[in-house]
C-alpha positions as CSV (number, residue, x, y, z in Angstrom):
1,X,29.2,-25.3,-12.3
2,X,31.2,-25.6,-9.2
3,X,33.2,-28.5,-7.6
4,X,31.7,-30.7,-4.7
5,X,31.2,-34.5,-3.9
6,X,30.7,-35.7,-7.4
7,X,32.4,-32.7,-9.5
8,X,35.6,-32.3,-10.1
9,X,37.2,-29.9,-12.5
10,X,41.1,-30.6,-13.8
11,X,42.9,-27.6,-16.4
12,X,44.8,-30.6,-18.0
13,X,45.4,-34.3,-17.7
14,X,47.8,-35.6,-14.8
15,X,48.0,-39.0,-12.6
16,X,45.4,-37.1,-9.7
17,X,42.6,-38.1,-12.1
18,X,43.0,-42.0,-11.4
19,X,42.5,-41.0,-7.7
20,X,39.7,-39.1,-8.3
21,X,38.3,-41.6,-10.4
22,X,38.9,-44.3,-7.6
23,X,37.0,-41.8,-5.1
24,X,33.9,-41.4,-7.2
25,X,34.0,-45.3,-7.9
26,X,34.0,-45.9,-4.0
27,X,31.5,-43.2,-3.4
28,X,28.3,-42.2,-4.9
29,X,29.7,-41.5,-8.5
30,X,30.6,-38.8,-10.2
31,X,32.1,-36.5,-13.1
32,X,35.4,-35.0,-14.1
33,X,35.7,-32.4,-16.7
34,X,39.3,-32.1,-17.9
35,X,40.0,-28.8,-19.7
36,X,38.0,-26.6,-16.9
37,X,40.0,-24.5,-14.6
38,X,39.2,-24.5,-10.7
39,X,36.8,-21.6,-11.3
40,X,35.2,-23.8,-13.5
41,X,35.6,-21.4,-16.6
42,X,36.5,-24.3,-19.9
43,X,39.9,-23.6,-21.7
44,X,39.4,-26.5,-23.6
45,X,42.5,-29.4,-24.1
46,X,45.0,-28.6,-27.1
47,X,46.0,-31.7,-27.7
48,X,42.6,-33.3,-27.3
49,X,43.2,-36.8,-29.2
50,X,46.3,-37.5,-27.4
51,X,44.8,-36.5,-23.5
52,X,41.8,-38.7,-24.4
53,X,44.1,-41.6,-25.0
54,X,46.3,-41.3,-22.2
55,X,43.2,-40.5,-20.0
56,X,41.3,-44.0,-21.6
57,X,44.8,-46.2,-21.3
58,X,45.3,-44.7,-18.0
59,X,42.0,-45.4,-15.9
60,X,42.6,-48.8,-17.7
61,X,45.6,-49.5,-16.7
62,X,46.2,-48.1,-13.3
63,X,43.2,-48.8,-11.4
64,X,41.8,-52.0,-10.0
65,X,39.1,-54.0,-10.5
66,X,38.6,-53.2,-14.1
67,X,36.6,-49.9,-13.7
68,X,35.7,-50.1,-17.6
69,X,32.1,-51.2,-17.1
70,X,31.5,-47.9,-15.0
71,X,33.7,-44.8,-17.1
72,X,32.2,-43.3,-19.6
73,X,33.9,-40.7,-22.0
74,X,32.0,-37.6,-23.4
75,X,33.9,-35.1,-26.0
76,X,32.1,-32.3,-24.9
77,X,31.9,-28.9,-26.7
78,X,35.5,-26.6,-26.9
79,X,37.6,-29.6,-26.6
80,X,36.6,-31.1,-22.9
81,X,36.7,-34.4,-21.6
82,X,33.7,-35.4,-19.8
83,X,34.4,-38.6,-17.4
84,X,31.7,-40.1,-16.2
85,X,31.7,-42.5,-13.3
86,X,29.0,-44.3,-12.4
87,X,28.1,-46.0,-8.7
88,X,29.1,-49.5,-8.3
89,X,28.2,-52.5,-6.5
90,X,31.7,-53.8,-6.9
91,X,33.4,-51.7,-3.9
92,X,36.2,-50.9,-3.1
93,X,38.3,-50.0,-5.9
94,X,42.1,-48.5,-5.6
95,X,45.3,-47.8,-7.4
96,X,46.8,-50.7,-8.7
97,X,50.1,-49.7,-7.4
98,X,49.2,-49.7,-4.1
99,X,46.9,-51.7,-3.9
100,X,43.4,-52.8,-1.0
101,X,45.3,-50.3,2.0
102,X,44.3,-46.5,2.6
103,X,47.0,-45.1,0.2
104,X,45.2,-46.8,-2.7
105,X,41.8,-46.6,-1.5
106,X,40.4,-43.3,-1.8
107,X,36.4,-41.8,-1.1
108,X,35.0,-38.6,-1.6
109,X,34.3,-36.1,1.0
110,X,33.1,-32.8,0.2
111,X,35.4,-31.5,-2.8
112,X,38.2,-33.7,-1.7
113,X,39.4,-37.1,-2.0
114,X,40.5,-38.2,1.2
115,X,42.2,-41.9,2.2
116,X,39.6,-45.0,3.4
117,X,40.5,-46.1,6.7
118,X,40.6,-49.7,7.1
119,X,37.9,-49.9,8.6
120,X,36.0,-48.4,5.5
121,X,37.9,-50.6,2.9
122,X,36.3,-54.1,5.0
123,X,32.9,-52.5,5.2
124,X,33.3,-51.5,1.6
125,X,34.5,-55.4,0.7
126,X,31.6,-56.5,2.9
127,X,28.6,-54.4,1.5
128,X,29.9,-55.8,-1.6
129,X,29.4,-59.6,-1.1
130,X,28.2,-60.7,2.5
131,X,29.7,-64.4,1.6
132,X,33.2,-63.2,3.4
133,X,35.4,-66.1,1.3
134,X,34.3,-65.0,-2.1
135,X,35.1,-61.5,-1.1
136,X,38.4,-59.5,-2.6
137,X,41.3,-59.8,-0.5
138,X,43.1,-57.2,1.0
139,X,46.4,-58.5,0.4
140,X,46.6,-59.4,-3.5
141,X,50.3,-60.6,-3.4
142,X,50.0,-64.2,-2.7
143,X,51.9,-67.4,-2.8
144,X,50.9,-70.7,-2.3
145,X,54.0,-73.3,-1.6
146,X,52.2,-74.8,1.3
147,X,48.9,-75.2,0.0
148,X,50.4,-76.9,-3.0
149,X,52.6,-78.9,-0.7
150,X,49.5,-79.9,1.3
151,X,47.8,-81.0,-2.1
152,X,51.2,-83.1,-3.1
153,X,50.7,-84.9,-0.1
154,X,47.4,-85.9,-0.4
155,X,48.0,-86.2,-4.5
156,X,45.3,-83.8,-5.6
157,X,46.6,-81.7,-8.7
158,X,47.1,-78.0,-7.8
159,X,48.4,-75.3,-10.3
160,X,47.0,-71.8,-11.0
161,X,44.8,-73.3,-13.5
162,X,42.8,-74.6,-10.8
163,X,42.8,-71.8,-8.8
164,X,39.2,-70.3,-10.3
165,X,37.7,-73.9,-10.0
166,X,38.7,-74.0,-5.9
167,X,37.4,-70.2,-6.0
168,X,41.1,-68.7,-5.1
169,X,40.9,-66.7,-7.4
170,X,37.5,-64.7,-8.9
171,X,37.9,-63.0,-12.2
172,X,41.3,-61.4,-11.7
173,X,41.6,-60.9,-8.2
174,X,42.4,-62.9,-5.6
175,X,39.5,-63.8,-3.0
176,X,39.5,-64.1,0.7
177,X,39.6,-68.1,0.3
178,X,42.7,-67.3,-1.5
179,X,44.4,-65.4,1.3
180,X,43.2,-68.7,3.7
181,X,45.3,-70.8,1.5
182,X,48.3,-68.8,0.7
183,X,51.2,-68.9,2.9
184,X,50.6,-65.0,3.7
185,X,47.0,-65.6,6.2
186,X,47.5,-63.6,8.9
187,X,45.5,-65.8,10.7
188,X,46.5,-68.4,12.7
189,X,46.3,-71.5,15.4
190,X,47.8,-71.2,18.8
191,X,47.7,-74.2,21.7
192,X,48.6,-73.8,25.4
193,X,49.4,-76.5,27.6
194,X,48.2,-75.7,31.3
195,X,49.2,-77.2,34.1
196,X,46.6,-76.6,36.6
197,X,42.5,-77.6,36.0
198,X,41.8,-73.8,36.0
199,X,44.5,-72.8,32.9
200,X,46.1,-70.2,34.1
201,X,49.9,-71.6,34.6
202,X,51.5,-72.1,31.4
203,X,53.3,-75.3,30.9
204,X,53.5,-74.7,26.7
205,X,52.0,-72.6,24.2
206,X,52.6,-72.4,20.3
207,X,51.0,-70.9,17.5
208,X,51.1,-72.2,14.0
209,X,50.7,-69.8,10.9
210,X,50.8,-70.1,7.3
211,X,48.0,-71.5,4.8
212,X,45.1,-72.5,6.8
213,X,45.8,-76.6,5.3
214,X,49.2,-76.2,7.1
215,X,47.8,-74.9,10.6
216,X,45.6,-78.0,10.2
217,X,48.6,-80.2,10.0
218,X,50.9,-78.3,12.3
219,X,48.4,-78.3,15.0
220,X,47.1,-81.7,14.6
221,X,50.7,-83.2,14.7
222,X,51.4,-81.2,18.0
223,X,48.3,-82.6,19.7
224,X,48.9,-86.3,18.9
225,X,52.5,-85.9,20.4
226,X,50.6,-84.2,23.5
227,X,48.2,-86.9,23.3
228,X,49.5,-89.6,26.6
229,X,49.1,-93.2,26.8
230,X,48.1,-95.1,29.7
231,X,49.1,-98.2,30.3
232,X,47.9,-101.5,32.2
233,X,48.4,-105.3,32.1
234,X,45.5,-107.6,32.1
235,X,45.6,-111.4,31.9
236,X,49.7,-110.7,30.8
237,X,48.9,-108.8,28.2
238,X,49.3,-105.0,27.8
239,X,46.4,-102.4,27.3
240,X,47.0,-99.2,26.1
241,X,44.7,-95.8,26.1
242,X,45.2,-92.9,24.6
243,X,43.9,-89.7,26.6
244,X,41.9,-88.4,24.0
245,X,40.6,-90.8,20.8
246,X,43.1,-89.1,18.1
247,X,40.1,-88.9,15.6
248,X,38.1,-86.7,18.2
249,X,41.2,-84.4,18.4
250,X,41.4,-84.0,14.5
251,X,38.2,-83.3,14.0
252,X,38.0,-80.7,16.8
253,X,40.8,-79.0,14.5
254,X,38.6,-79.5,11.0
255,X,35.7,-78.1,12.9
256,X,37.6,-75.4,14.5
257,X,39.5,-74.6,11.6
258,X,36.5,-74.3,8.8
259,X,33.9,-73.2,10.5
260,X,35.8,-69.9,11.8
261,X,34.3,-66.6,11.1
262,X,36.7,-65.1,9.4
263,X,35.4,-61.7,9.0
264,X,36.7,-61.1,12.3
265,X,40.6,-61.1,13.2
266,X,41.6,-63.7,16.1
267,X,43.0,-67.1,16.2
268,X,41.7,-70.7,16.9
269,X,42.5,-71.0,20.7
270,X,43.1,-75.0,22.1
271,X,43.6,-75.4,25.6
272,X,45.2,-77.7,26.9
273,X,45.6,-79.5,31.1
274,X,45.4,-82.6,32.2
275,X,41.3,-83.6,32.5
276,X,40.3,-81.9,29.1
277,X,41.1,-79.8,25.8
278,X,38.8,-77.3,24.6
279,X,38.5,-75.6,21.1
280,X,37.6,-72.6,21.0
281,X,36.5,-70.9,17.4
282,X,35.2,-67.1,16.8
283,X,31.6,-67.2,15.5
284,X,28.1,-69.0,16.7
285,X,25.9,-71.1,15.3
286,X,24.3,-69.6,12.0
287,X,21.6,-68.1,12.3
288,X,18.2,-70.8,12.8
289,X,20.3,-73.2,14.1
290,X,20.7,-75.0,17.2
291,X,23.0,-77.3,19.2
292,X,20.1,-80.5,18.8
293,X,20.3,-79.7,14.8
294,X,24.3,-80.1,15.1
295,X,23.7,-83.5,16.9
296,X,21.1,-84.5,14.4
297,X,23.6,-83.8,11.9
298,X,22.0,-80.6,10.2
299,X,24.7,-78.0,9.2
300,X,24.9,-74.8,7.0
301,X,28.4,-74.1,6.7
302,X,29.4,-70.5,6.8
303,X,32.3,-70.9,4.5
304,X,31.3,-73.6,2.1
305,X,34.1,-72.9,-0.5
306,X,37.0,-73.4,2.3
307,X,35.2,-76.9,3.4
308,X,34.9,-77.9,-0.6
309,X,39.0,-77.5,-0.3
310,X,39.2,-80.0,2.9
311,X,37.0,-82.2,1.1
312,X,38.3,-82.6,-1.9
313,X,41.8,-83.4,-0.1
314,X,39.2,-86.1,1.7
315,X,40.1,-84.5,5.3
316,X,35.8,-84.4,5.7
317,X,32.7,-85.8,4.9
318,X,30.4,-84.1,2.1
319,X,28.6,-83.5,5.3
320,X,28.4,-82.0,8.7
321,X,29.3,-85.7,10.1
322,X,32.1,-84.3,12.5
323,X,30.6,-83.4,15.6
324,X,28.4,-87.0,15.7
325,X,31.5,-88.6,15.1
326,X,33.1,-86.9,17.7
327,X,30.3,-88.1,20.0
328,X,30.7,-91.6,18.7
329,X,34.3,-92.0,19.7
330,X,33.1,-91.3,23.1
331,X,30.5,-93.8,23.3
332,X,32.0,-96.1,25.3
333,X,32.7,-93.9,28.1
334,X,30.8,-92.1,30.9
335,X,32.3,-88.5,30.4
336,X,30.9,-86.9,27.4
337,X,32.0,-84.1,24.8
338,X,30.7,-80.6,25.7
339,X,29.5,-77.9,23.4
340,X,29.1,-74.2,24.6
341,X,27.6,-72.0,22.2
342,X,27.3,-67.7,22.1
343,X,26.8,-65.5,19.3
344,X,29.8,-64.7,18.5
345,X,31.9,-68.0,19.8
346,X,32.1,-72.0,19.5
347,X,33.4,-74.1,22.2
348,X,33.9,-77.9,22.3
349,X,35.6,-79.6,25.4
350,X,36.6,-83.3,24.7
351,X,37.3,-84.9,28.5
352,X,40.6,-86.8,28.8
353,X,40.0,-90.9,29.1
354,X,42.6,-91.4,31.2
355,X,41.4,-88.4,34.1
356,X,37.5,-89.6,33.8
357,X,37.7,-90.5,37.6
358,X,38.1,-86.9,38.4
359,X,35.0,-85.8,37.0
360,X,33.1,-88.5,39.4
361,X,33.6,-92.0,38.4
362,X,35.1,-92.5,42.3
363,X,31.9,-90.7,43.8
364,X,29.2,-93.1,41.6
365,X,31.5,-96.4,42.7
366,X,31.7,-95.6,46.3
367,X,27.9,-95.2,46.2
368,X,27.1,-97.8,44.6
369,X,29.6,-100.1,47.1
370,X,27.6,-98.4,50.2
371,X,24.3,-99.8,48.9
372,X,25.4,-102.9,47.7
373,X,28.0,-103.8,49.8
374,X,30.3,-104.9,47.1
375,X,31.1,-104.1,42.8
376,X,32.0,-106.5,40.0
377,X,33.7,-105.3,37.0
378,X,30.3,-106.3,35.2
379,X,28.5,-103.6,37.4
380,X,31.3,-101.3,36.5
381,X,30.2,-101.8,32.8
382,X,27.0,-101.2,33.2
383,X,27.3,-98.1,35.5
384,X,29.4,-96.4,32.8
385,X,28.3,-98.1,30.0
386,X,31.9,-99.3,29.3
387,X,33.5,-102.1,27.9
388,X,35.6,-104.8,29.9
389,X,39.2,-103.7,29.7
390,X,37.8,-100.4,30.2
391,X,35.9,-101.6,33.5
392,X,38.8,-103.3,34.7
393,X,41.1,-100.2,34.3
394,X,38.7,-98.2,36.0
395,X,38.8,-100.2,39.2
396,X,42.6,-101.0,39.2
397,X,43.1,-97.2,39.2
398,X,41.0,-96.9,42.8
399,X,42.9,-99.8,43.7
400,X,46.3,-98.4,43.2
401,X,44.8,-95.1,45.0
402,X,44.4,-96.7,47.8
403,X,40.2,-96.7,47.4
404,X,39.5,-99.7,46.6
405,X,40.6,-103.2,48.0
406,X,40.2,-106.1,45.5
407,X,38.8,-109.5,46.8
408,X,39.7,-113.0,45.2
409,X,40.9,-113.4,41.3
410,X,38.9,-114.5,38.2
411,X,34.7,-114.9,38.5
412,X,35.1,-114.3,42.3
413,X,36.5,-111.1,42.0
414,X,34.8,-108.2,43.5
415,X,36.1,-104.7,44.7
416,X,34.9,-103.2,48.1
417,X,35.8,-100.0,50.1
418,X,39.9,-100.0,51.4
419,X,38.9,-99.9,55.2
């Protein structure tokens, strides 16, 4: 007998077993004979029935997950203990003390048991489960005052009795979803505010941490205070429009937010200038999708246990309802939402109301006055499929550009080319 990947030979018990242990567990398996020297000759353990027990409490006790279902312990003859550890599905194991990082997470290479880099502990966690929220998180010392803040305020119970029930925690770890909602994600939300069409000159930028419910919030509050109103008066009274619908915006953020491939590290990005905002999220459409089954209002949500969370707070629908509705709010204007797609990235652009003549309303009008000679606010409707006010605002901004000229008041009133 000699020592190699899955041998291991120790005179007498000390704490190097546990990480020995730990290796084989992340490995291929293995056995440990304790009362062999390193030339493998057995000396046997004098004080056998007191070693086994600190060797049985100990694997027990100091590593993590539970490794109990895996370990096996064989008196063999002249007083040796055989430990047997068997390959398992449930990767990575570590030292309790220290925890999912490379100083508790150990693999065998050869006859040595060398740190995992990280690398090898998120492949590990990955090969495990491929459903990324269900898997273990790396960081296992949580807290969740925001979350249970964000609950308060939407008065839905939370307490660590529903933690298993919202899948935060599985058995006695805590999960990726639970590292979403504790106030430790590293992930985050950040918005710039641009102030040139092509986003390159910064007029703002922040970036909102914390439990993914209070990046929701945080960035959703910023937006509506970014969110202008234009103003105009029409038969004395006042009519004001927002640039963007504010349900659009929020949604954007839900869809942004849930839909996020978490697996790899990056934030939301929201950009922000005058004629749109775009959201961009890491990770395509799942796979056998496409942007028509979106619009139909087909979805397979890559992290279904995060969007349970958003629905039981009722921030969504039961179902993918979010882009349609998105489209919806838009329905009364000529502009439409945008959706980009790649493997790896999701990108909607929502068109400001209020900067829709940039993007060619003046070109169609002008047109349409060359061949007919003059427009009505009724042909502005029907050009755009818009409503009245909507019409009426469209023309009074060429007006006050200097475009237009506006002839007679009331049913006479028609809109031809400023000479």
């Amino acid at each position: 007998m000699y020592e190699d990947e899955n041998c291991e030979f120790k005179r007498e018990f000390s704490d190097s077993i546990y990480k020995t242990v730990v290796a084989f567990a992340n490995t291929n398996g293995g056995d440990i004979y304790v009362g062999i020297d390193d030339t493998g000759a057995p000396v046997g353990l004098k004080n056998f029935d007191d070693t086994y027990n600190r060797i049985t409490n100990g694997i027990r006790d100091n590593i993590f997950p539970d490794v109990s279902d895996i370990v096996s312990y064989i008196h063999e003859e002249g007083d040796i203990i055989h430990i047997k550890v068997v390959d398992s599905i449930n990767k990575p194991f570590c030292l309790k003390s220290k925890g999912f990082r490379p100083e508790g997470v150990y693999i065998r290479k050869g006859a040595s048991n060398i740190p995992a880099t990280w690398e090898m502990i998120k492949k590990m966690i990955y090969d495990s489960n491929g459903v990324w929220e269900e898997q273990i998180s790396l960081n296992q010392d949580l807290s969740f005052n925001e979350t249970e803040k964000s609950f308060n305020d939407y008065n839905v119970a939370f307490d660590k009795s529903k933690f298993d029930v919202l899948n935060i925690i599985n058995k006695d770890y805590y999960t990726n979803l639970g590292f979403l909602l504790s106030d430790n994600c590293s992930f985050s939300v950040k918005v710039a505010v641009f102030s040139d069409i092509s986003c390159t000159v910064f007029r703002d930028k922040q970036e909102f941490k914390g439990s993914v419910l209070k990046q929701f919030e945080d960035a959703n509050r910023y937006l509506d205070f970014a969110n202008r109103t234009a103003s105009v008066i029409e038969k004395a009274q006042r009519i004001d429009t927002r640039d963007y619908p504010p349900a659009a915006l929020r949604e954007a953020v839900l869809n942004a937010i849930i839909h996020k491939n978490y697996y790899y590290d990056g934030s939301v990005i929201i950009n922000i200038n005058d004629t749109k905002i775009e959201f961009i999220s890491i990770g395509g459409l799942m796979p056998g999708f496409s942007i028509e089954d979106i619009m139909a209002g087909v979805s397979s949500q890559r992290n279904p246990k995060l969007a349970n969370v958003f629905f039981r707070l009722g921030l969504i629908e039961a179902y993918g309802t979010g882009i349609r509705r998105i489209y919806n709010l838009y329905e009364n204007y000529p502009m439409k939402p945008e959706i980009f797609v790649t493997d790896n990235s999701f990108k909607i652009i929502l068109p400001n109301i209020n900067e829709m003549d940039k993007f060619g309303q003046k070109d169609k009008i002008l047109n349409y006055i060359r061949q007919h000679g003059q427009i009505l606010e009724e042909d502005i409707e029907k050009l755009f499929g818009v409503r009245s006010t909507r019409a009426y605002k469209i023309a009074k901004d060429l007006c006050d550009a200097g475009i237009l000229l506006k002839i007679g008041r009331g049913k006479t009133k028609k809109y031809i080319i400023k000479p």
